[in-house]
C-alpha positions in Angstrom: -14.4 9.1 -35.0 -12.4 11.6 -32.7 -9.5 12.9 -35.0 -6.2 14.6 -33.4 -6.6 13.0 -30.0 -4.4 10.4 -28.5 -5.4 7.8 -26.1 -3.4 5.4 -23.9 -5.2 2.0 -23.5 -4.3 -1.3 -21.0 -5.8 -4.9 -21.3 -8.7 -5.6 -20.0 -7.7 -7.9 -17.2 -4.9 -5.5 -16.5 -2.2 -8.0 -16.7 0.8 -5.6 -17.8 0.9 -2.5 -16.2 1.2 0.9 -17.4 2.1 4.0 -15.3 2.4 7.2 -16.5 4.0 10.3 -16.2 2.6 13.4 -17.7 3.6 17.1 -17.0 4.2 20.3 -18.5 6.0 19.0 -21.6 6.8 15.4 -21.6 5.1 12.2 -21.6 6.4 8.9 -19.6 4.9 5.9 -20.5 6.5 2.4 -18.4 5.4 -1.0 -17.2 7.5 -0.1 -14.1 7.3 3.5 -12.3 10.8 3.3 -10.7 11.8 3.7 -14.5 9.9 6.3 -15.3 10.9 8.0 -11.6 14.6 7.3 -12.5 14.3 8.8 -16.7 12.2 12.1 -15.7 13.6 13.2 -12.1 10.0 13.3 -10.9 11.0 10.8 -7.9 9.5 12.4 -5.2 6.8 10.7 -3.0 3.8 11.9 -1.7 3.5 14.2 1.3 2.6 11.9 4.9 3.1 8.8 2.9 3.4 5.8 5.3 6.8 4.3 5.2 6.3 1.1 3.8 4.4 2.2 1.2 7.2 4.0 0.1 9.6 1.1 0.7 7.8 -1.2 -0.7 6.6 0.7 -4.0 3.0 -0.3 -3.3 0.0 1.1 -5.3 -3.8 1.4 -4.3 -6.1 1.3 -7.6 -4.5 3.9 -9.7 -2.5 6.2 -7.2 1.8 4.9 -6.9 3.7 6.3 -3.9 5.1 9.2 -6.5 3.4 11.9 -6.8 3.5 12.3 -10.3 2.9 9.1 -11.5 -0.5 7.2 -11.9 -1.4 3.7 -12.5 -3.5 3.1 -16.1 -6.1 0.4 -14.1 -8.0 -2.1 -15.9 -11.4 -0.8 -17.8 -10.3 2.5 -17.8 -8.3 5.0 -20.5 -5.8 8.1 -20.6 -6.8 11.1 -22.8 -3.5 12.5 -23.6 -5.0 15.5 -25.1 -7.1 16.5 -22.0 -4.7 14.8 -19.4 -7.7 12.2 -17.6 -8.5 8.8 -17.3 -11.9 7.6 -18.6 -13.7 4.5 -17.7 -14.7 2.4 -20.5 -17.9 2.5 -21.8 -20.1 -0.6 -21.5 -21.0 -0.5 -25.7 -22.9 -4.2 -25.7 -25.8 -5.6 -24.2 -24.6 -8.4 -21.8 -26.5 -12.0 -23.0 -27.9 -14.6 -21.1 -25.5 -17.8 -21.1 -26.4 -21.2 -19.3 -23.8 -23.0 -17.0 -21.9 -24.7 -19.4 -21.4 -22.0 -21.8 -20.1 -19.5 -18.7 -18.1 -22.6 -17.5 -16.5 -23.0 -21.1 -15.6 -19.2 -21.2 -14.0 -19.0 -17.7 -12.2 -21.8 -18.4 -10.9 -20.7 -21.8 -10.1 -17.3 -20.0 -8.2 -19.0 -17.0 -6.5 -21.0 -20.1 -5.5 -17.9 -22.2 -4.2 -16.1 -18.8 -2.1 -18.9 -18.0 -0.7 -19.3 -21.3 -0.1 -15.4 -21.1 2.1 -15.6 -17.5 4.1 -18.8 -19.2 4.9 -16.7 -21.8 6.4 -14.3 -20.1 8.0 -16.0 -16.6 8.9 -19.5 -15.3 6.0 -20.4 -13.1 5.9 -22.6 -9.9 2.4 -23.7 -8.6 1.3 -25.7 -6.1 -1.2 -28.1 -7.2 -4.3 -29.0 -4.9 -7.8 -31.0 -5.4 -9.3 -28.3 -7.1 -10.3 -28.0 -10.8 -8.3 -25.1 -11.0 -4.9 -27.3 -10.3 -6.2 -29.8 -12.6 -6.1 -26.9 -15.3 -2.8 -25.9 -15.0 -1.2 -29.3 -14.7 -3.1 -30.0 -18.1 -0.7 -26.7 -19.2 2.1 -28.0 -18.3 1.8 -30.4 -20.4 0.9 -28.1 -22.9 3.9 -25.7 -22.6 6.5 -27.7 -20.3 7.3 -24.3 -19.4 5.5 -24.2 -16.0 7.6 -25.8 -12.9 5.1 -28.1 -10.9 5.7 -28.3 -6.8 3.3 -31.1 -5.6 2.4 -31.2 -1.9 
């Protein structure tokens, strides 16, 4: 047990997002970078970036068009103390699972995601043959939440 250290930790499947902002003496922490650009005046972009990355606020794994601010990616963690991301380590042997079991934990995972993005916005979704579609039509019904567009 590490004592007087801080650590900054996202989901697994990266679902929210968390950007941060960390320099001389303060410490930004937002789901959106804009914010954080906005709060702390560090707003500027970096040098030969290509216009519509810029416009269009895009970010590639954990780098955002600002210069100061990074992206907290999936697996990984921030070290506030020493100012760096670390991967997560793998701390469990990985068991052997037949079919069905790895077919009843992806779809309990697809389950739990969806119920997760219902939560949180109005969804539309087109539904198609696959099993997937079958899935979230069976949510639907589960939340009513989820606005169905069949074609």
């Amino acid at each position: 047990m590490e004592i007087d250290n801080t650590y900054i930790l996202n989901d697994a499947t990266g679902q929210l997002e968390v950007f941060i902002c960390h320099d001389e003496t303060d410490l930004y922490i937002s789901s959106q970078p804009n914010i954080i650009a906005k709060i702390s005046g560090n707003n500027d972009f970096h040098d030969n970036l290509p216009p519509y990355i810029a416009d269009k606020k895009i970010n590639i794994f954990s780098r955002t068009p600002y210069r100061s601010i990074t992206k907290l990616i999936s697996n990984f963690y921030y070290n506030v103390i020493v100012r760096k991301y670390n991967r997560y380590s793998r701390t469990m042997i990985t068991q052997k699972l037949d079919n069905r079991q790895v077919a009843y934990l992806v779809l309990r995972i697809l389950q739990n995601t969806v119920s997760s993005m219902v939560e949180r916005k109005n969804l539309g979704i087109a539904i198609t043959a696959g099993w997937d579609s079958r899935v979230f039509l069976h949510h639907h019904y589960l939340f009513q939440k989820i606005s169905i567009i069949m074609y």
